[in-house]
C-alpha positions in Angstrom: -10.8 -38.2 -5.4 -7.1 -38.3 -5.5 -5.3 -38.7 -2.3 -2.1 -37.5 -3.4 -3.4 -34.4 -4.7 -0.6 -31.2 -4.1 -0.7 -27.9 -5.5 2.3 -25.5 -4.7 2.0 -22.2 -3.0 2.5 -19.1 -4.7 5.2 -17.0 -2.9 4.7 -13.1 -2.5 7.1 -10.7 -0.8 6.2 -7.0 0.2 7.7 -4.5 2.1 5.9 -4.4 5.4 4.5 -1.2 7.1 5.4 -1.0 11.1 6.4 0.8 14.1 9.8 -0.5 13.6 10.4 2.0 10.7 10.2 4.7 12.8 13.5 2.9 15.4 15.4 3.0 11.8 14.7 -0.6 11.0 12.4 -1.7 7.8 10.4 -5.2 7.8 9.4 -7.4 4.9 6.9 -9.5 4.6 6.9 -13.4 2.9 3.3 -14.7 2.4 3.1 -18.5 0.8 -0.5 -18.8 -0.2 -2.9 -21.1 -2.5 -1.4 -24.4 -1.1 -2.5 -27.6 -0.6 -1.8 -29.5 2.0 -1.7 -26.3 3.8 1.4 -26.7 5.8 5.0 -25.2 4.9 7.9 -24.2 6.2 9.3 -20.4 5.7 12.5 -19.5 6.2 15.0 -16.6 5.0 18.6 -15.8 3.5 20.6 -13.1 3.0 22.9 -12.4 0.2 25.5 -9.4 -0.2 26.2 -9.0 -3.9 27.5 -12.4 -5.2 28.7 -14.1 -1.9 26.6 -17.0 -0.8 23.9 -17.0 1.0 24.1 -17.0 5.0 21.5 -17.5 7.7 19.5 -14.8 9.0 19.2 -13.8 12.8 16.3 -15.9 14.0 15.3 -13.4 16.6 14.3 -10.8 13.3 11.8 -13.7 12.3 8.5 -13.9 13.2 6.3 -16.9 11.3 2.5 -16.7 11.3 -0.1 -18.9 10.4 -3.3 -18.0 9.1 -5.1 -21.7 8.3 -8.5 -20.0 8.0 -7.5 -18.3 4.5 -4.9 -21.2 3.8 -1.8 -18.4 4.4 1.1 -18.6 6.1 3.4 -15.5 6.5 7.0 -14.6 7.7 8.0 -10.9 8.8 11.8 -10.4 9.0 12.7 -7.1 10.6 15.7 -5.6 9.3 18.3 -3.0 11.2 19.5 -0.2 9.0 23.3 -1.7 8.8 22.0 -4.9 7.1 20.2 -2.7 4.4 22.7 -3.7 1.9 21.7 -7.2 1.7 19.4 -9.2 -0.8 16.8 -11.4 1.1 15.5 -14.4 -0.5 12.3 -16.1 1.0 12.1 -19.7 0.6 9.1 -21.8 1.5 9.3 -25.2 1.4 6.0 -27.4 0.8 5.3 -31.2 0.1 5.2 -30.2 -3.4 8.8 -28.8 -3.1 10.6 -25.8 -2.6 9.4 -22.0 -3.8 11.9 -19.0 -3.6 11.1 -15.5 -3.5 13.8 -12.7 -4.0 13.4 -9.3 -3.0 16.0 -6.0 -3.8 17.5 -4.4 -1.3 15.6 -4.0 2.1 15.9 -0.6 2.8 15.0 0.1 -1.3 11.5 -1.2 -0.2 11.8 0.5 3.2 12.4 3.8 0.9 9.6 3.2 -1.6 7.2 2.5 1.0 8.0 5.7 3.0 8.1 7.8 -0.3 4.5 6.5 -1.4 3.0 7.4 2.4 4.6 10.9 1.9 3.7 11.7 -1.2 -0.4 10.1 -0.1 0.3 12.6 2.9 0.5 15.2 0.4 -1.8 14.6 -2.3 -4.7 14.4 0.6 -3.5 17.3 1.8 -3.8 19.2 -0.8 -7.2 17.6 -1.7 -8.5 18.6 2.0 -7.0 22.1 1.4 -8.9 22.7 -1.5 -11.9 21.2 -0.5 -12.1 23.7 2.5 -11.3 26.5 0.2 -14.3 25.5 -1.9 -16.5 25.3 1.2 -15.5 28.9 2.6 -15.8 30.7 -1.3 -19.4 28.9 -1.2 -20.6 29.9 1.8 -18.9 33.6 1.6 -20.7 33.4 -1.7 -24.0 32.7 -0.2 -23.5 35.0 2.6 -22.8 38.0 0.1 -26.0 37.3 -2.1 -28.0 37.5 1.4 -26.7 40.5 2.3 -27.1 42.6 -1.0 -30.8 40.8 -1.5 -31.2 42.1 2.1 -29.7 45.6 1.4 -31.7 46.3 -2.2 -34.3 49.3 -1.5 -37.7 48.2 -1.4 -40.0 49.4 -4.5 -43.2 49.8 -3.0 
């Protein structure tokens, strides 16, 4: 077997659900998967239309290793007056250095609320006319009962 053996990991970023959404602050989420050895190093930029790119606040990262499934993740947390900025994940492995861009943050953070509202909705609506199935079935059934109880007897 070869010792030197390195594959690079594959670099995903998504727009992270929390409880931070709700203080006006959206969070996304850099996962670095598939590697080998499994040990990187995650770290993020920001970038306001074509300026360069600076340093985020350190405190708004939190890194997380998950060695069982070979992952490592970083969630940045993002305040509402930073919105405007691109964020780039970059993950650096033996095998060298993977980027990641997102859009906006709070274009995610909008996407992601807009798809929970409109699931709100739809299963709303589903429930709704579920129930409304149940009650004509059973006012159905309760009707039949009552004329087949009502109909004059023959004999």
């Amino acid at each position: 077997s070869d010792l030197n053996f390195v594959v690079q990991p594959v670099v995903s970023v998504y727009p992270a659900a929390s409880r931070a959404q709700l203080e006006e602050k959206s969070s996304l989420l850099c996962v670095a998967s598939a590697m080998f050895p499994p040990l990187v190093q995650i770290s993020w930029k920001k970038q306001n239309g074509s300026d360069s790119l600076e340093d985020v606040n350190p405190a708004d990262v939190k890194q997380q290793e998950l060695r069982e499934s070979g992952c490592s993740a970083s969630i940045l947390t993002i305040s509402r007056e930073n919105s405007t900025y691109k964020y780039h994940c970059s993950v650096q492995h033996q095998g060298g250095t993977v980027n990641a861009q997102t859009g906006t943050a709070m274009s995610f953070y909008l996407s992601v609320s807009f798809q929970s509202q409109c699931k709100v909705k739809l299963l709303t609506l589903l429930y709704t006319v579920l129930i409304l199935k149940s009650l004509v079935y059973c006012c159905g059934l309760s009707l039949l009962r009552i004329f087949r109880n009502n109909k004059p007897s023959i004999h």
